[in-house]
C-alpha positions as CSV (number, residue, x, y, z in Angstrom):
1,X,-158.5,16.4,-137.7
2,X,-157.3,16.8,-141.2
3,X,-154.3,18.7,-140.0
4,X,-153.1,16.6,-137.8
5,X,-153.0,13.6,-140.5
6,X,-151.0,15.9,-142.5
7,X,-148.8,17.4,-139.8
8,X,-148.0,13.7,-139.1
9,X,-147.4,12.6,-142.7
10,X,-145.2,15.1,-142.8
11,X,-143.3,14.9,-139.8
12,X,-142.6,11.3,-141.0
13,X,-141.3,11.7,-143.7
14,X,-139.1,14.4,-142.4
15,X,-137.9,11.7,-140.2
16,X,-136.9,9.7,-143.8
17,X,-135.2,12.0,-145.1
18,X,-133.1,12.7,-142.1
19,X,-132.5,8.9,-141.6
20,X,-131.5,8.6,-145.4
21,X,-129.5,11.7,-145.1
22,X,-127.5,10.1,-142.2
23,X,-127.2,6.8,-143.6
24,X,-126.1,8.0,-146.8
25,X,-123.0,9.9,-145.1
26,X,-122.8,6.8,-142.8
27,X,-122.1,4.9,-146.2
28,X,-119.7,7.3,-147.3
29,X,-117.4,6.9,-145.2
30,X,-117.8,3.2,-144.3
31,X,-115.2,2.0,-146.5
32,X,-112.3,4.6,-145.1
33,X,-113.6,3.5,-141.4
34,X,-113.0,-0.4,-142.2
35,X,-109.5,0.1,-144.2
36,X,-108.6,2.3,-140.8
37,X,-109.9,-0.6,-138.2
38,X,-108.0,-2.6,-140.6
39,X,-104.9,-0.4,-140.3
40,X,-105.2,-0.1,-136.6
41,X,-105.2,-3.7,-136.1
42,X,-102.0,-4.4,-137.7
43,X,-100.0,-1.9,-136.2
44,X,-101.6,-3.2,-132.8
45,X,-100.8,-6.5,-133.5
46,X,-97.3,-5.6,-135.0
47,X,-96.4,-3.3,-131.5
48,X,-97.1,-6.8,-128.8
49,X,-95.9,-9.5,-131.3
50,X,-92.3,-11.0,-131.6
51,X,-93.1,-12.7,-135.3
52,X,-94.7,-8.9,-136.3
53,X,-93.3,-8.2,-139.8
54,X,-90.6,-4.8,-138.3
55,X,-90.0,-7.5,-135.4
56,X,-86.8,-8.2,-136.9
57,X,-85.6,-4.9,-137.2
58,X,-86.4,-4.2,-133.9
59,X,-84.7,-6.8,-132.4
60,X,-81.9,-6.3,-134.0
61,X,-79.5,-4.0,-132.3
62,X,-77.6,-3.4,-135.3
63,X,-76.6,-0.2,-136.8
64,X,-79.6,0.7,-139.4
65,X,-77.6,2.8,-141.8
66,X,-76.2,-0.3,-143.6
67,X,-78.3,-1.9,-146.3
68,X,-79.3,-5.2,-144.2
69,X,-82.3,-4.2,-143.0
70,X,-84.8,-6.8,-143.1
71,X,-87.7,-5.3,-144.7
72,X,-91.2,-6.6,-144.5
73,X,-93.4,-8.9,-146.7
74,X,-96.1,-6.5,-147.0
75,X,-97.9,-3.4,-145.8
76,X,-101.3,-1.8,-145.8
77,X,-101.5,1.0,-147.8
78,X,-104.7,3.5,-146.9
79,X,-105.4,5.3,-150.0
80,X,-108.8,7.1,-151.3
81,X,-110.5,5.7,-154.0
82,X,-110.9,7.8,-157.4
83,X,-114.0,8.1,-158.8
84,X,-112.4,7.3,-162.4
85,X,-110.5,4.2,-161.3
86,X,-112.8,2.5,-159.1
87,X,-116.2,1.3,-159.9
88,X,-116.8,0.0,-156.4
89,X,-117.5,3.4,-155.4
90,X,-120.6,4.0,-153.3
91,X,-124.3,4.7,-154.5
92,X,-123.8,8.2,-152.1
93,X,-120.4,9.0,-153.1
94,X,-121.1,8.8,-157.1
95,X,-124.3,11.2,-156.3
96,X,-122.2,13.4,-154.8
97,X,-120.0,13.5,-157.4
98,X,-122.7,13.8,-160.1
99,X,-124.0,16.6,-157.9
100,X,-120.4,18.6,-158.0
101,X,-120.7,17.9,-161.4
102,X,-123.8,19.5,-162.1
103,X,-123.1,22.7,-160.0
104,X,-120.2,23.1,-162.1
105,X,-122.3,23.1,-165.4
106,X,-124.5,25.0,-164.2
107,X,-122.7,28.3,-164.3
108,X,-121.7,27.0,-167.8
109,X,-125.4,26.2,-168.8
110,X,-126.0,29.3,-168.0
111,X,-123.6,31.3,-170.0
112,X,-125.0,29.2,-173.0
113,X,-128.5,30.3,-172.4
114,X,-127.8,33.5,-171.9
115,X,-125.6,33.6,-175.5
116,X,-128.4,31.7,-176.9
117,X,-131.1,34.2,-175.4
118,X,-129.3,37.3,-177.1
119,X,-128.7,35.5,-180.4
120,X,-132.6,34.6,-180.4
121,X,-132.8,38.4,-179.5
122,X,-130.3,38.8,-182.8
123,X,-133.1,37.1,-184.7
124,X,-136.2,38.1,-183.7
125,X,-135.0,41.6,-184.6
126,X,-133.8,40.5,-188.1
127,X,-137.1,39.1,-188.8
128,X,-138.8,42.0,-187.6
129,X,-137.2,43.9,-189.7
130,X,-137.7,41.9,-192.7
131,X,-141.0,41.2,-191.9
132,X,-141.2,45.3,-191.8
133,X,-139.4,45.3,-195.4
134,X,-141.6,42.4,-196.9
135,X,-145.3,44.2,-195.3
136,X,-143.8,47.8,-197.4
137,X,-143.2,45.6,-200.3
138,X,-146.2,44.3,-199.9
139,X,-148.4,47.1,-200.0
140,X,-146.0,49.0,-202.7
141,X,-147.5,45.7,-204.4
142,X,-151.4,46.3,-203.3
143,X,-151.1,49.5,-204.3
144,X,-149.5,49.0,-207.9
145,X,-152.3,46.5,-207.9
146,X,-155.3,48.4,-207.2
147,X,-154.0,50.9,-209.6
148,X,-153.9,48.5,-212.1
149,X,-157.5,47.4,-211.8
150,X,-158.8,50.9,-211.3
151,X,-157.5,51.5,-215.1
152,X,-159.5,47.9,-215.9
153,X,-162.3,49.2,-214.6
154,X,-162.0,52.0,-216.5
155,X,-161.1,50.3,-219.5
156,X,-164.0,48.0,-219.1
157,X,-166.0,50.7,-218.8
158,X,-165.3,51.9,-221.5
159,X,-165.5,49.4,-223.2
160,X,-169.4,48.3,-221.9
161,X,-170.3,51.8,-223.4
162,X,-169.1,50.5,-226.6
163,X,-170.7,47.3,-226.7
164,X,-174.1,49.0,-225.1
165,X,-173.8,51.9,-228.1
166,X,-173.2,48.7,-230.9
167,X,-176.4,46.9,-229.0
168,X,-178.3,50.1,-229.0
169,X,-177.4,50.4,-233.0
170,X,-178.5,47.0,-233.4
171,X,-181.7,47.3,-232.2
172,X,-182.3,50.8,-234.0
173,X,-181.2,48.9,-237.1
174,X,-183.4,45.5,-236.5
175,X,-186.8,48.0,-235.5
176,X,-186.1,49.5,-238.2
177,X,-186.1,46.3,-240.5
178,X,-188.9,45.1,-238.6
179,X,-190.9,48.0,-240.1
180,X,-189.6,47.7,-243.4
181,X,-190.5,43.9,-243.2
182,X,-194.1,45.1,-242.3
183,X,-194.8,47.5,-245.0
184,X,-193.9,45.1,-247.2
């Protein structure tokens, strides 16, 4: 039962994203499909019409190398839009472009990474290596260290025996006064 839900919900919104993926290139080239109606129209119109703006040069049976031609008011110009020039460009077609975009900064994204990968490498091996150099100096240091307090020790040592000996003296020399105070 579960699966079934789910094979549904998905099958729908495959469905979506079809549908969107078709409108969106429907949209694309909506605007290029009505300037061409547009186009086809007037040349239609200009081919059955007397009053059609070349109507005058086709009626006349003139030679056309001389200069009195009669030219027309105006013409329809097709031409695509520009990304840069246009800001009526569609939602699809600026995603598209954003998308070309993209792919082409990718491969240059990439080459950054990559030349910021190997100067983090660059580092990390610098650091290592000074790490190395600071841990040596660093026990070079421990060990001048512990030298130093084994002659402390030593010295205090020494210099415990002294002040035991000068107790030792002076209590020898305050029995002793003790015992001269008592014969007395």
């Amino acid at each position: 039962v579960i699966f079934m839900f789910l094979v549904n919900v998905v099958l729908l919104n495959l469905l979506i994203a079809i549908m969107g993926d078709i409108f969106a290139r429907i949209q694309e080239s909506a605007r290029a499909a009505f300037l061409y109606a547009k186009a086809s129209i007037i040349v239609e119109f200009e081919s059955v019409s007397k009053v059609g703006l070349f109507s005058s040069c086709r009626n006349n049976k003139r030679n056309y190398t001389n200069r009195e031609i009669d030219y027309p008011q105006w013409l329809q110009v097709l031409e695509p839009q520009r990304a840069a020039d246009n800001k009526d460009i569609s939602l699809v077609a600026r995603m598209k472009l954003l998308n070309d975009m993209l792919e082409s900064n990718k491969s240059v994204s990439s080459k950054q990474i990559h030349a910021l990968e190997e100067k983090l490498e660059d580092y990390t091996q610098k650091i290592k290596a000074e790490s190395k150099a600071a841990n040596k100096g660093l026990q070079d240091e421990v060990t001048k260290l512990g030298n130093a307090m084994e002659t402390m020790m030593i010295e205090v040592r020494g210099i415990r025996d002294v002040v035991l000996a000068g107790n030792e003296e002076m209590r020898k020399d305050l029995q002793r006064r003790q015992r001269e105070a008592e014969i007395r």
